[in-house]
PAMAR-30287 format. One line per 2 residues: their letters; for each residue x negated, z negated, y negated of N, C-alpha, C, O. Coordinates in Angstrom, 2 decimals, always signed. Layout:
<pts>
A = X:Z:Y:X:Z:Y:X:Z:Y:X:Z:Y | ...
</pts>
This chain:
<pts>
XX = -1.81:+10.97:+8.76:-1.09:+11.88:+7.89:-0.87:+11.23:+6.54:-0.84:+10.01:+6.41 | -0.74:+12.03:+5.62:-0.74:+11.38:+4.05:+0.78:+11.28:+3.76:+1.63:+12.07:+4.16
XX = +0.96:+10.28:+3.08:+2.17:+9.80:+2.91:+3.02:+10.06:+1.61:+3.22:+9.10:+0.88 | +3.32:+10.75:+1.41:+3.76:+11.13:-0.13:+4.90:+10.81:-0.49:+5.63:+10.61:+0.48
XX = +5.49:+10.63:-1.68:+6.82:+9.78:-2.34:+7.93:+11.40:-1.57:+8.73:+11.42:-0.63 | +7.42:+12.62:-2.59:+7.78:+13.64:-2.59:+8.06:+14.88:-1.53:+8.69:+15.93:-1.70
XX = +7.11:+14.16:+0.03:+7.40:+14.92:+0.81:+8.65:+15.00:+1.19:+9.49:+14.41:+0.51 | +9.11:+15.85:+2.48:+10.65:+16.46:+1.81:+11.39:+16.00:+3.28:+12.29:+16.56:+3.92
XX = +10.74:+14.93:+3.51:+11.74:+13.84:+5.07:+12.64:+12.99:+3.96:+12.47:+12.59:+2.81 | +14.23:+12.91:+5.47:+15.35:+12.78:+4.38:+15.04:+11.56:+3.95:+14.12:+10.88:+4.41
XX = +15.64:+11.30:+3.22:+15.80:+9.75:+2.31:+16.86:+9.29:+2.80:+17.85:+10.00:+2.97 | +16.80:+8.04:+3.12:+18.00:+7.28:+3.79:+18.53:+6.26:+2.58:+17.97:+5.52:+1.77
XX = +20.04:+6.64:+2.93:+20.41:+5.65:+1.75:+20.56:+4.23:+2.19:+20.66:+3.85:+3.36 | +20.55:+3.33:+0.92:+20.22:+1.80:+1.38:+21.04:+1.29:+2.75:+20.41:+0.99:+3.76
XX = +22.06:+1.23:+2.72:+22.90:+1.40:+3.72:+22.29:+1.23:+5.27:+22.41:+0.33:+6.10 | +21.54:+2.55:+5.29:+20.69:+3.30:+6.51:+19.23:+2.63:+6.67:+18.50:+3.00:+7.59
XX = +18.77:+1.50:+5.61:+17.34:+1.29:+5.33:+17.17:-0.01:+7.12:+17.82:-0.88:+7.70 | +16.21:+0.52:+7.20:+16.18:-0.38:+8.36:+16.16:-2.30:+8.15:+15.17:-2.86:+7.68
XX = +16.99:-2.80:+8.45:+16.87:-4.16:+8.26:+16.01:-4.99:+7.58:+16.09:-5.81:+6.67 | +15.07:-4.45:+8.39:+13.67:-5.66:+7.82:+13.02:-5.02:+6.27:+12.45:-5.72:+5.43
XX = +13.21:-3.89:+6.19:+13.36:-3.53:+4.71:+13.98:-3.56:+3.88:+13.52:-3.44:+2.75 | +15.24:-3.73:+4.12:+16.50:-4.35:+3.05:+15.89:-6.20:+2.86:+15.81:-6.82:+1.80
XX = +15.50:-6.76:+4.37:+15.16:-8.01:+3.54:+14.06:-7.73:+2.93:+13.82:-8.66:+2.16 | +13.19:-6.87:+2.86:+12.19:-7.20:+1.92:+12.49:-6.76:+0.71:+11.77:-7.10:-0.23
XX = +13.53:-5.97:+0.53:+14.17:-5.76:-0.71:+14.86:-6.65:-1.45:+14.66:-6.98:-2.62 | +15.62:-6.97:-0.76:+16.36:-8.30:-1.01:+15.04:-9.78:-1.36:+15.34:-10.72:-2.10
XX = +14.51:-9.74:-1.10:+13.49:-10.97:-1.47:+13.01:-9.98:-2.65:+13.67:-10.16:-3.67 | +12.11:-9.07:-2.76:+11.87:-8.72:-4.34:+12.97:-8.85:-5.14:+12.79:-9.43:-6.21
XX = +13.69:-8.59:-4.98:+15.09:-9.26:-6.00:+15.38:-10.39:-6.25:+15.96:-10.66:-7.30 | +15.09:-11.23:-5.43:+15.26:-12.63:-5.57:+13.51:-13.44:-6.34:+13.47:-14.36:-7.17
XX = +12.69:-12.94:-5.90:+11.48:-13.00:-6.49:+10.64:-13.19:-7.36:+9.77:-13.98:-7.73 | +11.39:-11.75:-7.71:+10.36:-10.44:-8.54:+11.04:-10.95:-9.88:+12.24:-11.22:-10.00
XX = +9.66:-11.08:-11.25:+10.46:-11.67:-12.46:+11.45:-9.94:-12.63:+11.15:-8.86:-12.11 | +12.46:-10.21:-13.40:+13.08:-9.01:-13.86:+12.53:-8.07:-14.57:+12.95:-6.91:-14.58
XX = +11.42:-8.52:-15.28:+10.91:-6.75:-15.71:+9.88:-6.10:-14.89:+9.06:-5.29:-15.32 | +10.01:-6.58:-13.51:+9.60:-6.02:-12.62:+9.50:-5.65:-11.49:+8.58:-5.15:-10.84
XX = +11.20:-6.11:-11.11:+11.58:-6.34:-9.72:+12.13:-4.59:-9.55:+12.46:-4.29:-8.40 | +12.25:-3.46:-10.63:+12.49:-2.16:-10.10:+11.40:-1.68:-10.02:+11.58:-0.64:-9.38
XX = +9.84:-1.80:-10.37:+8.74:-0.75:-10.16:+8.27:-1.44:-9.18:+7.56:-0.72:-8.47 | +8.34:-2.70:-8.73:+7.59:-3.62:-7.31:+8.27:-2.86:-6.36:+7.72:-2.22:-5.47
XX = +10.27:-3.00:-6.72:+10.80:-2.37:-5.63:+10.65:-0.73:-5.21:+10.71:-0.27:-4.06 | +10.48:-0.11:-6.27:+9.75:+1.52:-5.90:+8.69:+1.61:-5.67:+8.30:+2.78:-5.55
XX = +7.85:+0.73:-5.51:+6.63:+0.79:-4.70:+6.45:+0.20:-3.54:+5.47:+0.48:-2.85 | +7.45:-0.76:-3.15:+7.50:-1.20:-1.83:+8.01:-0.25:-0.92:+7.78:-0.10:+0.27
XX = +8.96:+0.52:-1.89:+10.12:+1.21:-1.01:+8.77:+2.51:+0.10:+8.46:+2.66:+1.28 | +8.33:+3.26:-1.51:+7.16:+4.24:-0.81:+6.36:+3.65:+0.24:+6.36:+4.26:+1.31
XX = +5.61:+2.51:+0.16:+4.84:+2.23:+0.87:+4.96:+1.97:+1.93:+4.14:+2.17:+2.82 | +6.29:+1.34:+2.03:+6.64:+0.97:+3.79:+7.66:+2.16:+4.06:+8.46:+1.95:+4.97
XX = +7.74:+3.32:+3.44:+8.97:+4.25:+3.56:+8.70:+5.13:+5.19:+9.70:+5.34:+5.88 | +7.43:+5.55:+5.64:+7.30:+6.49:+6.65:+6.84:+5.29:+8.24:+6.47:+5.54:+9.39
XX = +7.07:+4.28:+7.65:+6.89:+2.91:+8.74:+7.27:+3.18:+10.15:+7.28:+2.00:+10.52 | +7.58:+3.81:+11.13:+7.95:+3.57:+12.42:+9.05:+2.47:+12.83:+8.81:+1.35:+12.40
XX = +9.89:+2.58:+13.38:+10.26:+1.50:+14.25:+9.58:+0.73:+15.19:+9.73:-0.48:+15.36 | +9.03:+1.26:+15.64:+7.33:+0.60:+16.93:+6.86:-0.37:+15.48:+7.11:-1.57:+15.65
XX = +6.14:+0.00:+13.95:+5.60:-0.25:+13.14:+6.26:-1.60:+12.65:+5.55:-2.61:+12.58 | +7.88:-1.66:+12.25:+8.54:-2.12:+11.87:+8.89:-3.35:+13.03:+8.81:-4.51:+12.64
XX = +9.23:-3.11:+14.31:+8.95:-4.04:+15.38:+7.43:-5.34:+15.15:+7.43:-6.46:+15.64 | +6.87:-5.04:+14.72:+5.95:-5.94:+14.54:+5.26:-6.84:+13.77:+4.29:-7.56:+14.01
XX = +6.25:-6.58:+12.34:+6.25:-7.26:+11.30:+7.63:-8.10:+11.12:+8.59:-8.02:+11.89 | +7.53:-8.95:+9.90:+9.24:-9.66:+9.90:+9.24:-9.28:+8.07:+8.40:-9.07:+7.20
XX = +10.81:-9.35:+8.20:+11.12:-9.06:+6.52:+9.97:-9.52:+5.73:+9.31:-8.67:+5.13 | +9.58:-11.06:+5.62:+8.89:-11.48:+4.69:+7.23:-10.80:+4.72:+6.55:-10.34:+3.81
XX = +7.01:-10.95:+5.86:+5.73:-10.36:+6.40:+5.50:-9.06:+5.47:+4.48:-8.87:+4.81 | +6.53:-8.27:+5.52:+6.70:-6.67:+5.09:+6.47:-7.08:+3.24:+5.66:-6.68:+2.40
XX = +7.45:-7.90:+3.20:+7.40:-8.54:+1.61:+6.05:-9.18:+1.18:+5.75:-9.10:-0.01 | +5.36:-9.69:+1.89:+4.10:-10.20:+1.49:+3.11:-8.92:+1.53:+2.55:-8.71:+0.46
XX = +2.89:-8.28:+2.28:+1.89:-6.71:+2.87:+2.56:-6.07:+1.42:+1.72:-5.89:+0.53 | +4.11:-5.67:+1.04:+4.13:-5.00:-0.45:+3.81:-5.92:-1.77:+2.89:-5.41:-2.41
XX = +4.22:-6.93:-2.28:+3.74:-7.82:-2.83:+2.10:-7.72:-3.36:+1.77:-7.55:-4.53 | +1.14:-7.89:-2.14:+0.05:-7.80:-2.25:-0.39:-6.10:-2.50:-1.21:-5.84:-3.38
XX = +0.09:-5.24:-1.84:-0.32:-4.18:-2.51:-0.22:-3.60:-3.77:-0.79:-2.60:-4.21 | +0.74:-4.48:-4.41:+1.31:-4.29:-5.68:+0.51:-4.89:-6.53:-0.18:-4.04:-7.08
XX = +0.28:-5.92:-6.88:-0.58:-7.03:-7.27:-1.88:-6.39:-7.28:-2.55:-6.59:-8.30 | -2.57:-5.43:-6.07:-3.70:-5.27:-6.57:-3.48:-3.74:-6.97:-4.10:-3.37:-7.97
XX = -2.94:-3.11:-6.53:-2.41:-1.99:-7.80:-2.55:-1.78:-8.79:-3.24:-0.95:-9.37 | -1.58:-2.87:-9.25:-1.15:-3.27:-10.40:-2.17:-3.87:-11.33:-2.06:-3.91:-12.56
XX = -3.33:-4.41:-10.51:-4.91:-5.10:-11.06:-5.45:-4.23:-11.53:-6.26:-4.59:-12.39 | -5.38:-2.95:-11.34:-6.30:-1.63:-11.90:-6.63:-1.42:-12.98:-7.62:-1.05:-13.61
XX = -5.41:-1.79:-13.17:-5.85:-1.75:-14.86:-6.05:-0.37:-15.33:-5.22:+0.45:-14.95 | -7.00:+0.01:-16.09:-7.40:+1.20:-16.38:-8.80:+1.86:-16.34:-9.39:+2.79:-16.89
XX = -9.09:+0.70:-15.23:-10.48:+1.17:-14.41:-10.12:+2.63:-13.30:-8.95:+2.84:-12.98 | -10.92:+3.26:-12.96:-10.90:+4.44:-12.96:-10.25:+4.68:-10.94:-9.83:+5.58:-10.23
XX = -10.61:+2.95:-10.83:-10.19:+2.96:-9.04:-10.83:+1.72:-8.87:-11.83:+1.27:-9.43 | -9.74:+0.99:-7.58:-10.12:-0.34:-7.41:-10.04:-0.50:-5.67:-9.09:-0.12:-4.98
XX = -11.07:-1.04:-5.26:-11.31:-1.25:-3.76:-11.20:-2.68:-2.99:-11.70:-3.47:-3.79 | -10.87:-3.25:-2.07:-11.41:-4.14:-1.83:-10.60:-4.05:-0.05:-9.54:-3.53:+0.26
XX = -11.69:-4.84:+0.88:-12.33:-4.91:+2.09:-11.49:-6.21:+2.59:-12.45:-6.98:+2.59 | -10.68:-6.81:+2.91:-10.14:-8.25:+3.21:-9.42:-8.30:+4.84:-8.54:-7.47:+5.06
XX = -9.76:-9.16:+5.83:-9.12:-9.94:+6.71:-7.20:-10.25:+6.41:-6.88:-11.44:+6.45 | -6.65:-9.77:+6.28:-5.33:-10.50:+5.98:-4.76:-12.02:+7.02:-4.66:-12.26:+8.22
XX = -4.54:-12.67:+5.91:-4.37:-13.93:+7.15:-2.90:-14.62:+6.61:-2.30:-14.64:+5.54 | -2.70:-15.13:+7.91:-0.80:-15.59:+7.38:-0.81:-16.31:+5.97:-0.14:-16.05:+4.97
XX = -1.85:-17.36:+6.22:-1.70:-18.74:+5.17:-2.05:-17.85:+3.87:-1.12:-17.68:+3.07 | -3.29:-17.27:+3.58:-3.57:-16.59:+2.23:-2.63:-15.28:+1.77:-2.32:-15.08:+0.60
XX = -2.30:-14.56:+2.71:-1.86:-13.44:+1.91:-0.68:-12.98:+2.34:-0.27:-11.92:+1.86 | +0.15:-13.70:+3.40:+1.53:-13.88:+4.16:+1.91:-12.99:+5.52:+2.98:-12.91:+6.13
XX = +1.15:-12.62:+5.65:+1.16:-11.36:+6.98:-0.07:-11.29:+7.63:-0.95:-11.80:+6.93 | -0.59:-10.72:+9.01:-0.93:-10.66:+9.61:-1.23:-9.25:+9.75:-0.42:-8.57:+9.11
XX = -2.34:-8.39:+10.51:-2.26:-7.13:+10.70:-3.02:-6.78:+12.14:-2.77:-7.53:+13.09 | -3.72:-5.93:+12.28:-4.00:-5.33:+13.37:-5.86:-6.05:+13.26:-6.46:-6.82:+14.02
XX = -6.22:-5.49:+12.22:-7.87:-6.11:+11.93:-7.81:-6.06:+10.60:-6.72:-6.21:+10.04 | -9.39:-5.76:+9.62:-9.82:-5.70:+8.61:-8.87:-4.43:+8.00:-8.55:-3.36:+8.53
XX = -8.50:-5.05:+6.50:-7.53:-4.16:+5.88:-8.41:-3.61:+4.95:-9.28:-4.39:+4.56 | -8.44:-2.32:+4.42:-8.99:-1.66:+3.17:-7.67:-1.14:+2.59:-6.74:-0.59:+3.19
XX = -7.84:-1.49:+1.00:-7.19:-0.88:+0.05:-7.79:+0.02:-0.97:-8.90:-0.10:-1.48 | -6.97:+0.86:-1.18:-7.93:+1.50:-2.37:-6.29:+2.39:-3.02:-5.29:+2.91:-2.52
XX = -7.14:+1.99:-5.08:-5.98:+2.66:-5.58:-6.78:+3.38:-6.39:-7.82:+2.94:-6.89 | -6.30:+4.60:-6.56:-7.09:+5.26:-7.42:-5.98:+6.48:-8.19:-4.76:+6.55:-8.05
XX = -6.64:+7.12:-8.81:-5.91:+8.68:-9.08:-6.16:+9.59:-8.07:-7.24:+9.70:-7.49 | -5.07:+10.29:-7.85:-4.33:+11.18:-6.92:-5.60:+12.23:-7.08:-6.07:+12.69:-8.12
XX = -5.91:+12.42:-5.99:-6.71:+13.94:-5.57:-6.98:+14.00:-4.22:-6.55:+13.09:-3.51 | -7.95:+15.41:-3.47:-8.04:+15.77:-2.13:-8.74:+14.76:-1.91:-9.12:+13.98:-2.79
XX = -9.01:+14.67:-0.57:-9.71:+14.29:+0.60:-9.69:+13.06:+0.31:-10.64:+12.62:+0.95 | -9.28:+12.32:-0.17:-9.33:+10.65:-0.59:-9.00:+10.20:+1.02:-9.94:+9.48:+1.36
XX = -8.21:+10.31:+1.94:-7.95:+9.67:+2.87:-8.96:+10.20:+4.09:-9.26:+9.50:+5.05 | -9.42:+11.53:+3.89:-10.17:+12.02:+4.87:-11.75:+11.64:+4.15:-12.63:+11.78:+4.99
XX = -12.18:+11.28:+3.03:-13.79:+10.27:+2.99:-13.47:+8.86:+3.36:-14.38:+8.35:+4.01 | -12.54:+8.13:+3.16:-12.45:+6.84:+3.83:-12.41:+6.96:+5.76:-13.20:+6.62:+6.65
XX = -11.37:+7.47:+5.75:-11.17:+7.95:+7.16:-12.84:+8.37:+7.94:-13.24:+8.02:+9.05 | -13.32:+8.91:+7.26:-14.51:+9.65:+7.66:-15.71:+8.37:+7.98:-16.30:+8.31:+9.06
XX = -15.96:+7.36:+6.81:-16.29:+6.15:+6.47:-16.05:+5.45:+7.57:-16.97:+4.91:+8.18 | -14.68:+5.36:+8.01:-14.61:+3.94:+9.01:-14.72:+4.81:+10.33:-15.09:+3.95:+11.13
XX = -14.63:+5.92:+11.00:-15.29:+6.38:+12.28:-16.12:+6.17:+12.68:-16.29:+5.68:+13.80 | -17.50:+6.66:+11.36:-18.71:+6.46:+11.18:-19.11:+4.98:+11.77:-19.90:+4.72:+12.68
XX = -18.49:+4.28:+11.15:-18.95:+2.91:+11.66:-18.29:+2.17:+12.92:-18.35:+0.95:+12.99 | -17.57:+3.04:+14.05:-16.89:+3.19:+15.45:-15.68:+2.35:+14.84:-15.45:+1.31:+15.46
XX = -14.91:+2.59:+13.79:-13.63:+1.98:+13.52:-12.30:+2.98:+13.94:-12.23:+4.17:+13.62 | -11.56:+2.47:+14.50:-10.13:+3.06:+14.40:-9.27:+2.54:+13.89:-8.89:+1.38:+14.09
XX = -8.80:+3.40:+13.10:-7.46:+3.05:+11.99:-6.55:+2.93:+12.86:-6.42:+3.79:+13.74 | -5.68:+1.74:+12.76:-4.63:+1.81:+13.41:-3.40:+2.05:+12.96:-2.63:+2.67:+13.69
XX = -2.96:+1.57:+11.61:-2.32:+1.85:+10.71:-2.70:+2.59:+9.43:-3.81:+2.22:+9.04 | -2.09:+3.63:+8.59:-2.61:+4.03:+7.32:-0.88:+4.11:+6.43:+0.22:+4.51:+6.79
XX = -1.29:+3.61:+5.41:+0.05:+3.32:+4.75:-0.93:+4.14:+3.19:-1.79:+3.69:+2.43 | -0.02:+5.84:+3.31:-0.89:+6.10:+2.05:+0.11:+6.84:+0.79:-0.28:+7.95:+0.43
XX = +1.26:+6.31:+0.18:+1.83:+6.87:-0.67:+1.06:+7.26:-2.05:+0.16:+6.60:-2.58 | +1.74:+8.77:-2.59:+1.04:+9.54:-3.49:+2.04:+8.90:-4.37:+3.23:+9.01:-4.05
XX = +1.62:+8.10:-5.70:+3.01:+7.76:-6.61:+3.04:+8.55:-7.96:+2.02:+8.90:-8.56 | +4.32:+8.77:-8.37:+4.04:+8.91:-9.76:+4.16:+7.82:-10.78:+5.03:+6.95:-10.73
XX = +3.22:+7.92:-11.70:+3.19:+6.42:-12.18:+3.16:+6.11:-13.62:+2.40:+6.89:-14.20 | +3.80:+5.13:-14.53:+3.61:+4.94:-15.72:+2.45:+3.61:-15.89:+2.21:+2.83:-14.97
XX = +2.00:+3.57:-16.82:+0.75:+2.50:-16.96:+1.25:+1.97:-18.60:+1.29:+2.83:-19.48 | +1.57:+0.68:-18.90:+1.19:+0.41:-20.57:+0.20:+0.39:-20.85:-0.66:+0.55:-19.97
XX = -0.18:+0.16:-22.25:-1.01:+0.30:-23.14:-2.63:-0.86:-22.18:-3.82:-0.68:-22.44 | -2.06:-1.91:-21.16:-3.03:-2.66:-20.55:-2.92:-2.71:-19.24:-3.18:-3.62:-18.44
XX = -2.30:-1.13:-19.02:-2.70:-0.49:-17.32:-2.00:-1.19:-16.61:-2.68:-1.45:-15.62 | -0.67:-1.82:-16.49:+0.13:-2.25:-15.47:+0.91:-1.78:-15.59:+1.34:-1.60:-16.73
XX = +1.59:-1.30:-14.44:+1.88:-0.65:-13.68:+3.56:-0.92:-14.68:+3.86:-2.11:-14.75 | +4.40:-0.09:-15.29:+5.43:+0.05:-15.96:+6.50:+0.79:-14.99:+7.68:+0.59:-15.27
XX = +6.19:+1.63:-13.86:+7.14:+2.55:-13.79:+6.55:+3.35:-12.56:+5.59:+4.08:-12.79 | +7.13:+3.25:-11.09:+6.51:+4.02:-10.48:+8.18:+4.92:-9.99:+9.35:+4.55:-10.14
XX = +7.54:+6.30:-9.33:+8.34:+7.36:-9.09:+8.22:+8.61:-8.27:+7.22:+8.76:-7.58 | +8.54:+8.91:-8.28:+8.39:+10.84:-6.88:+7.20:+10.97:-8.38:+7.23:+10.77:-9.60
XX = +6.15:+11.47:-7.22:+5.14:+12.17:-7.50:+5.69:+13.34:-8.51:+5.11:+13.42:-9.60 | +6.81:+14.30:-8.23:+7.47:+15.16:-8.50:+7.50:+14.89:-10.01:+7.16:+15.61:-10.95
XX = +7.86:+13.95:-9.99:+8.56:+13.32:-11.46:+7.67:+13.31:-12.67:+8.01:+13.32:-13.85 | +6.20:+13.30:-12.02:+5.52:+12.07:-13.03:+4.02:+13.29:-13.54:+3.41:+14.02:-12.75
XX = +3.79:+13.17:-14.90:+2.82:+13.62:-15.23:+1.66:+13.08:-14.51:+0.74:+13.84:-14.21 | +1.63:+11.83:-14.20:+0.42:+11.28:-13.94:+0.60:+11.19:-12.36:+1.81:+11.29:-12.13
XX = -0.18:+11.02:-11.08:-0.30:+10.87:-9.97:-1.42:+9.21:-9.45:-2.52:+8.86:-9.89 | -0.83:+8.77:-8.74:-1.49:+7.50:-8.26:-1.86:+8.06:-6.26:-1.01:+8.61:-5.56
XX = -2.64:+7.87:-6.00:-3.18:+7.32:-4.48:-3.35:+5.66:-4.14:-4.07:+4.76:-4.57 | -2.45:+5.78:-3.27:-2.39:+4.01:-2.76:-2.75:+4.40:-1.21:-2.10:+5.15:-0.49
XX = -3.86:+3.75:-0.90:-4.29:+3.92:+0.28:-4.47:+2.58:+1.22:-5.45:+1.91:+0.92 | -3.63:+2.07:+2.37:-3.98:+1.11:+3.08:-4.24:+1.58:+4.56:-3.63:+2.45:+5.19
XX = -5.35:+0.77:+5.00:-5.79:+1.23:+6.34:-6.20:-0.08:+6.88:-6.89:-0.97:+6.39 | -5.48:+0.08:+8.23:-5.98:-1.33:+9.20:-6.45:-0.81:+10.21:-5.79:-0.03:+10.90
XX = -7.95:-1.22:+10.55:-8.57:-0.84:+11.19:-8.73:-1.91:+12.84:-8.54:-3.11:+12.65 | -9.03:-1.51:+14.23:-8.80:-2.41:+14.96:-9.46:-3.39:+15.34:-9.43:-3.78:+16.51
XX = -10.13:-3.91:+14.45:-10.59:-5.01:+14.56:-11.02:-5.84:+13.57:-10.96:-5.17:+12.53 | -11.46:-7.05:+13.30:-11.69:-7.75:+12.18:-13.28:-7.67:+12.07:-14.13:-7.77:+12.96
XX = -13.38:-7.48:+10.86:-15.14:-7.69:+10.34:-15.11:-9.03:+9.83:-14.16:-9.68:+9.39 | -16.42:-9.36:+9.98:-17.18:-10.07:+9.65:-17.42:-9.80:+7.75:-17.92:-8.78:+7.28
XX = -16.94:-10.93:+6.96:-16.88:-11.26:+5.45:-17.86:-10.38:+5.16:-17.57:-9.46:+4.40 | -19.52:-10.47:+5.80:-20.15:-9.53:+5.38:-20.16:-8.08:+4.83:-20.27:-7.41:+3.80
XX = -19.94:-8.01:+6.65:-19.85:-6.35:+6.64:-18.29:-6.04:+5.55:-18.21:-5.04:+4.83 | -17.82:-6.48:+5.59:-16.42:-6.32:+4.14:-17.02:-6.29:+3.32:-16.83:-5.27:+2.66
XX = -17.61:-6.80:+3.02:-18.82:-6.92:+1.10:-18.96:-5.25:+1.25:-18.65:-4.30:+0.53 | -19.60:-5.37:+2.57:-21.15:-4.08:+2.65:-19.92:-2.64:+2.80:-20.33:-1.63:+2.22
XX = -18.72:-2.50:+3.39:-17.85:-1.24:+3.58:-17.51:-1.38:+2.67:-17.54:-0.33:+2.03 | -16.83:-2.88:+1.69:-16.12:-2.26:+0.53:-16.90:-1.28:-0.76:-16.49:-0.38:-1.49
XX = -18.26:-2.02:-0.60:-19.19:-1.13:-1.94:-19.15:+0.36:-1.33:-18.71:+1.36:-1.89 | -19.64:+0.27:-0.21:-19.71:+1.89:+0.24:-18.52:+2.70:+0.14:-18.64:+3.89:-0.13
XX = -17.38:+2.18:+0.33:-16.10:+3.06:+0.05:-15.95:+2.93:-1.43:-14.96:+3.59:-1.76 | -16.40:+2.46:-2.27:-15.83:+2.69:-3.91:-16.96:+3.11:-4.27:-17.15:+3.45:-5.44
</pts>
């Protein structure tokens, strides 16, 4: 299911945020330089916002903080290229978390079927997604495409697609080269 800032499940106030997401909040605050610890934190918030408890059981605060961190970072890499992909293993030591198998990211501008041609992509090749973490953002960009300001889709002239998918099993560096070209 697609994950949107704007869909209309309640919003829990901080208070109510499940534990391991307040610490990962709490570490972007402690972190995050200051002119950027509120658009890291509104993009962490979306991204891990429709998480499960089963989901949330299996990660730890920092874990959660490293998985947003890194999605941010390459987000935030886009720049003002038109969409950015990449195919990676997540491993504790390099990127601070752990996942199910081979992770795909992809950020692009907001439109249809973006999750159902990837989705479509990794079947094809007998993959099951086990996780999909896909918030629709609304988003500000400066003048050198980083990321200034994210928000409810609702809000924002402009629309972002952040798409993460862990698939169940790990590929081979190769075949990552060879899915990531084919998905971008």
């Amino acid at each position: 299911m697609s994950d949107t800032i704007e869909q209309s499940a309640p919003t829990k106030a901080s208070s109510e945020l499940h534990p391991k997401v307040e610490g990962m909040l709490a570490r972007i605050d402690r972190e995050a330089g200051p002119e950027r610890v509120e658009t890291l934190k509104a993009f962490a918030r979306a991204l891990v916002r429709r998480l499960a408890d089963d989901d949330l059981a299996e990660i730890t605060s920092d874990g959660l903080y490293a998985l947003a961190a890194s999605a941010f970072e390459f987000a935030d890499g886009r720049g003002l290229d038109a969409s950015a992909v990449r195919v990676f293993n997540a491993d504790l030591d390099d990127h601070g978390y752990r996942c199910h198998g081979t992770v795909v990211e992809v950020a692009t501008d907001d439109s249809p079927f973006l999750v159902d041609s990837i989705s479509e992509e990794l079947t094809a090749r007998g993959l099951t997604i086990k996780r999909l973490l896909h918030p629709v953002l609304g988003t500000v960009r400066d003048e050198d495409g980083r990321l200034t300001r994210v928000m409810s889709g609702r809000e924002a002239e402009h629309r972002e697609s952040f798409m993460h998918f862990e698939v169940d099993r790990i590929l081979a560096d190769e075949v990552n080269a060879e899915l990531e070209a084919r998905v971008r």
